[in-house]
Backbone bond lengths (Angstrom), bond angles and torsions (degrees), N, CA, C in turn:
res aa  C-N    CA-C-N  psi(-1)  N-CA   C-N-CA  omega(-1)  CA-C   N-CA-C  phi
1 X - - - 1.453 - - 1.531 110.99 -
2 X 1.429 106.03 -36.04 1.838 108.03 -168.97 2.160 103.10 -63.19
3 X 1.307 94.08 -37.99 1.110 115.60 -154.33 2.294 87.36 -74.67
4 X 1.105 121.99 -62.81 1.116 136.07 -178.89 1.943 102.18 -56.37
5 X 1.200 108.50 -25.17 1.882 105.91 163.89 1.315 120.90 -84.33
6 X 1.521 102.85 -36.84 1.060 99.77 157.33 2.003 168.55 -69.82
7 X 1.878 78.62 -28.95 1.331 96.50 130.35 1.646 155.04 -49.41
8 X 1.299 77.31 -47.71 1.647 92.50 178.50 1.502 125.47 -79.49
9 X 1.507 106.22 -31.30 1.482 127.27 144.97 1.329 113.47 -11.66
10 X 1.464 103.46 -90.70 1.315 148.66 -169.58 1.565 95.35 -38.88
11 X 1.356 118.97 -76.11 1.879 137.41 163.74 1.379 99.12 -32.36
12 X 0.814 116.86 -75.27 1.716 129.53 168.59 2.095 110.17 -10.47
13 X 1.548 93.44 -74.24 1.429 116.17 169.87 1.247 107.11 -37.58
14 X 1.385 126.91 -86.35 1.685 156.65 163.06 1.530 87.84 -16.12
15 X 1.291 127.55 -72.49 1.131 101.34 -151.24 1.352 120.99 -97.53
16 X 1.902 120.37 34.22 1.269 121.34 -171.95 1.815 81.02 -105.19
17 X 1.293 121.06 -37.23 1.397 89.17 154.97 1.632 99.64 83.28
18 X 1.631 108.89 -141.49 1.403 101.45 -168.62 1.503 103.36 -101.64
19 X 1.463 109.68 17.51 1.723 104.56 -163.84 1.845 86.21 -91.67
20 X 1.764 89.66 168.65 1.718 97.48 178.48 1.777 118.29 -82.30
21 X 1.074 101.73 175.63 1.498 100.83 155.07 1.775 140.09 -51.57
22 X 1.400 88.51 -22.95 1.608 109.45 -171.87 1.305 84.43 -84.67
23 X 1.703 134.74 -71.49 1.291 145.89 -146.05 2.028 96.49 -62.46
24 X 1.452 105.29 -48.00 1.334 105.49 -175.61 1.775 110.27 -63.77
25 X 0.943 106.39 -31.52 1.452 102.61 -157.93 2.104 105.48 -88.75
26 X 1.279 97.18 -31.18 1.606 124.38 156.69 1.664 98.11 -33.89
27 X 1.313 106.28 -66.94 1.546 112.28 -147.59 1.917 100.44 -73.58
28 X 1.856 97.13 -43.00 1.741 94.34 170.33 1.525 121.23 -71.59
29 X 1.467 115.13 -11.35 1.636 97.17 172.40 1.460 94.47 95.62
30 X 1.331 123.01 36.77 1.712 127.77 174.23 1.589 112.41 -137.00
31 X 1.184 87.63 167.79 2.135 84.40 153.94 1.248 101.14 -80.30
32 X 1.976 85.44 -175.43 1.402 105.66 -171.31 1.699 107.00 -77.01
33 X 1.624 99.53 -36.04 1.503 117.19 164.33 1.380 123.54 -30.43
34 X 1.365 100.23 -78.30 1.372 107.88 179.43 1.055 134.28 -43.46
35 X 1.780 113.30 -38.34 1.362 135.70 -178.67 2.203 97.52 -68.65
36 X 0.659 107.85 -51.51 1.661 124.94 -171.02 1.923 103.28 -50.32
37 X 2.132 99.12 -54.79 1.448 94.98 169.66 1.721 108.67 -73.47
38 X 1.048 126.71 -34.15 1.675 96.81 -176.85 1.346 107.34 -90.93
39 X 1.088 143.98 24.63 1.352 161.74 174.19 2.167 98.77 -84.96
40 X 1.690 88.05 -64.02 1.473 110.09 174.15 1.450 107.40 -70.10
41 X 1.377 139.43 -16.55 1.233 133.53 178.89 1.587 107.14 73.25
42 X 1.232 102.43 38.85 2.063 114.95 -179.57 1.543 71.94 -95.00
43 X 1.148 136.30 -76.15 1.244 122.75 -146.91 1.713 110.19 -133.80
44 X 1.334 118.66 157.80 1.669 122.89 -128.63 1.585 77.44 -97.69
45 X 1.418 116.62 165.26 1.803 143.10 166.96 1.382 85.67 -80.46
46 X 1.615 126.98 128.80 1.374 156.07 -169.20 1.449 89.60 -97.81
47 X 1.514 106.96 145.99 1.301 102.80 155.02 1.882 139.58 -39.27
48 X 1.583 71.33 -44.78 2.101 102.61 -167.29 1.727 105.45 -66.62
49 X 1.567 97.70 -36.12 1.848 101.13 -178.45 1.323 85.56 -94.31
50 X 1.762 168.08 -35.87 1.369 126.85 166.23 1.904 115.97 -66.66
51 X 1.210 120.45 -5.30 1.384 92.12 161.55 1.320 110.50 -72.11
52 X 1.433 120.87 -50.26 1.006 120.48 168.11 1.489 143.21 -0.86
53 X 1.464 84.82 -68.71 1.868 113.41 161.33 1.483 118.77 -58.11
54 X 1.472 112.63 -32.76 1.789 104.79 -170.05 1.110 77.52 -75.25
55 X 1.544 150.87 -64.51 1.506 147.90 -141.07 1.258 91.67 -45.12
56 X 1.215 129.94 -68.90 1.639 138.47 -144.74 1.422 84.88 -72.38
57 X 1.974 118.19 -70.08 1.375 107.02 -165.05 0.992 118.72 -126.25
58 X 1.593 127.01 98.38 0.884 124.60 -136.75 1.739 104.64 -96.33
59 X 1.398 112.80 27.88 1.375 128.68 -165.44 1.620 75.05 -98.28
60 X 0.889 164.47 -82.37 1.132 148.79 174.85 1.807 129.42 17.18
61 X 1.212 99.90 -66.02 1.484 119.19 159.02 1.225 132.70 5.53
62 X 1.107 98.53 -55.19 1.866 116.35 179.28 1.778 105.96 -64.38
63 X 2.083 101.93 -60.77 1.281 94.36 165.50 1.784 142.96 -37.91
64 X 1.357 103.72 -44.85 1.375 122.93 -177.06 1.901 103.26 -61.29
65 X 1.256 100.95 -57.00 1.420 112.33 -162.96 1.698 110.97 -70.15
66 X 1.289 105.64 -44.94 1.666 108.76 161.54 1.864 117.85 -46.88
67 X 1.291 108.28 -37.52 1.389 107.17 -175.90 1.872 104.22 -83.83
68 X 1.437 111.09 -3.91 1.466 111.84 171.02 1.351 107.07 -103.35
69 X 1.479 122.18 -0.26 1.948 113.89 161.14 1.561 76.05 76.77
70 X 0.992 155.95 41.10 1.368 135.50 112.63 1.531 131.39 -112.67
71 X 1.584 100.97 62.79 1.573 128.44 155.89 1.395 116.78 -52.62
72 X 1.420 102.16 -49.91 1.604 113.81 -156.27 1.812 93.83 -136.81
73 X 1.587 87.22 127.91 1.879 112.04 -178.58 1.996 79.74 -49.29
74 X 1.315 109.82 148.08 1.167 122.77 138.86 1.460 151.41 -120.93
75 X 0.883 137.86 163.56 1.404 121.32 -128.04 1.752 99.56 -115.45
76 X 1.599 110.56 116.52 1.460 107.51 -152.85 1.568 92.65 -108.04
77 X 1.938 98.30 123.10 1.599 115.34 164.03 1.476 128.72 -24.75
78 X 1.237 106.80 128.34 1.770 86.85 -177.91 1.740 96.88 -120.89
């Protein structure tokens, strides 16, 4: 999980891009604050603000779903 927040973090970062703190934190459904400490890693990406994030970007996806071990179809016993 640490590893799958952290990723997404990171994507997160990357993809605020040239917008501000206000504009980023607008789009997740936070303050500008809040966005700034988990930005700074004062305080952790919530479950509730990464759904958040697939909504907006949902390029995300891959990250989330890899950290749930469903990367790869698996192959069901018959």
């Amino acid at each position: 999980m640490r590893r799958m927040t952290a990723d997404v973090l990171a994507r997160l970062i990357a993809l605020q891009g040239d917008r501000t703190d206000a504009e980023m934190a607008a789009l997740l459904e936070i303050s500008r604050s809040h966005w700034g400490h988990i930005r700074a890693e004062r305080r952790t990406l919530t479950y509730a603000i990464t759904k958040r994030a697939l909504r907006v970007f949902p390029e995300l996806y891959p990250l989330v779903v890899r950290d749930l071990g469903l990367d790869a179809p698996q192959k069901v016993a018959s």
